[in-house]
N, C-alpha and C positions, 0 to 999 in steps of 0.2 A: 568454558568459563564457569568457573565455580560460584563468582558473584554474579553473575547476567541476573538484569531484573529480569522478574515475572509480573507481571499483570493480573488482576482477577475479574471478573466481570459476572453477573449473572451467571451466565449461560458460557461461558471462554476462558480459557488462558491464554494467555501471548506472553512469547516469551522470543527470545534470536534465535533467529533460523537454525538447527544442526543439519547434519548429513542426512539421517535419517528422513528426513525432513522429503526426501528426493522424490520418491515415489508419487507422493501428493503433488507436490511442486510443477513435474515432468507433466502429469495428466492433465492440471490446469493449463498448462503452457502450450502442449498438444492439440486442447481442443482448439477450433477454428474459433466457436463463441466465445469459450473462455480468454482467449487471448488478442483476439478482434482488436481491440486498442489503446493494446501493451506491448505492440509489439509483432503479433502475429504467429502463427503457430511453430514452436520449436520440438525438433528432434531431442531425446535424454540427453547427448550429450550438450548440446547449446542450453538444453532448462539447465541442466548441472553446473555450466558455467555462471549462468542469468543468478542460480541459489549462492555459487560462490562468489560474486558478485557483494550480492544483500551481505553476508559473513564476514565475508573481508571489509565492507563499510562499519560493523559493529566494533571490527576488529583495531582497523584505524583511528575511528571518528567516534566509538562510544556509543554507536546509534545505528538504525537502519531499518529499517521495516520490521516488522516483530512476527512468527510466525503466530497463527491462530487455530486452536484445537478444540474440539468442545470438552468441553469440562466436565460432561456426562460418560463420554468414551475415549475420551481424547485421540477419536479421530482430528486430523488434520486437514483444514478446511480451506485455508488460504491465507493473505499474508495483507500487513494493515502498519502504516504506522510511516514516521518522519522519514523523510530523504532531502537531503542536499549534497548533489555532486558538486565539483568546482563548477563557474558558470552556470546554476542553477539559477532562475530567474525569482527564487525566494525559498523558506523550508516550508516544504511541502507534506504534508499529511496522505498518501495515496490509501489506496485498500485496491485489493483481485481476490475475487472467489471461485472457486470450485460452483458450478452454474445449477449442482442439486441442492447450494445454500442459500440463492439468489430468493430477496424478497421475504427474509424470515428475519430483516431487522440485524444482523450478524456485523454489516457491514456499516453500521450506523453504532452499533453497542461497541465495537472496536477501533473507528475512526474516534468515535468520543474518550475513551480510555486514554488514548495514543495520544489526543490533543492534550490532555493533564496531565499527561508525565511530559513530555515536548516542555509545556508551561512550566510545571514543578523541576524539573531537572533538566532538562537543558538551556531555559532561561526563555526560550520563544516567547512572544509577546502576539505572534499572529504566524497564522498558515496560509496555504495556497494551496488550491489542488487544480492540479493541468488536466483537463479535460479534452479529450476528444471530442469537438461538435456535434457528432452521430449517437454522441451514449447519453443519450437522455436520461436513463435509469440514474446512472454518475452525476448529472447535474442535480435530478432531483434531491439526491442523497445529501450533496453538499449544501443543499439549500434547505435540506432537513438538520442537518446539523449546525446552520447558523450562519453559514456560508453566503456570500452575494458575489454577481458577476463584478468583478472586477476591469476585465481589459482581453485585450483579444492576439495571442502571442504569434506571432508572423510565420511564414514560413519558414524553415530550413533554420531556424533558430534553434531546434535542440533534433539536429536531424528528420522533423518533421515535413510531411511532403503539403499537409495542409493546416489553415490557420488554425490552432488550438487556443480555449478560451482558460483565462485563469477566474477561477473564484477562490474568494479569501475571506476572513473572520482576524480580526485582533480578538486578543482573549483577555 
């Protein structure tokens, strides 16, 4: 895409996922921590599908998670930004790191990006972010960013085997 937004932040760019992209993407997906509850560890070629996934929603919908690089090296650190599949229970703001970026703020300065373009350009007026009950770190975050519990999503509602909690923010 020759127009795909970029984003700038401090310390980040984000911008849609490319191919490129794989390498980074695979190793987050890989690891056991890193993917803990998003899913759980995948083999290249399942993270390869999980990245063509993200691509193919920019590609239909104008939108989808944005990958994230640092802006110092533009290593590729992990991926941040809106998602609504059909049946989504609202649009969602997610973030997943690479777990040597975990705690340095990355995922709080890229979740907030992601919520002002969401607002400015795609018209959002509020987020959600589904959480896993165990990832505390995740809760915290969303409640650093302005976030409050909202409600508590059932099982086997989006394929889930346990109850996951939504917190949300109108903007």
């Amino acid at each position: 895409m020759s127009d795909e937004p970029v984003l700038e932040t401090e310390r980040l760019i984000l911008r849609p996922p490319r191919a490129d992209d794989l390498p980074g993407w695979a190793a987050m997906m890989a690891d056991p921590d890193n993917s803990r509850f998003i899913g759980g560890p995948l083999g290249v070629r399942a993270a390869w599908a999980s990245l063509s996934i993200m691509a193919g929603a920019w590609a239909l919908h104008g939108f989808g998670n944005f990958s994230v690089l640092l802006k110092s090296t533009g290593e590729w650190i992990g991926r941040a930004g809106p998602w609504m599949p059909p049946g989504w229970p609202g649009p969602e703001i997610g973030w997943a790191f690479l777990k040597d970026h975990w705690g340095q703020g990355y995922a709080a300065e890229a979740s907030e990006a992601t919520m002002i373009w969401s607002r400015d350009v795609l018209g959002w007026d509020r987020a959600i972010h589904i959480i896993h009950p165990e990832n505390s770190p995740s809760m915290a975050l969303a409640e650093r960013i302005g976030s409050t519990f909202e409600r508590e999503l059932p099982p086997r509602t989006l394929d889930n085997a346990v109850p996951l909690l939504i917190y949300s923010q109108k903007f």
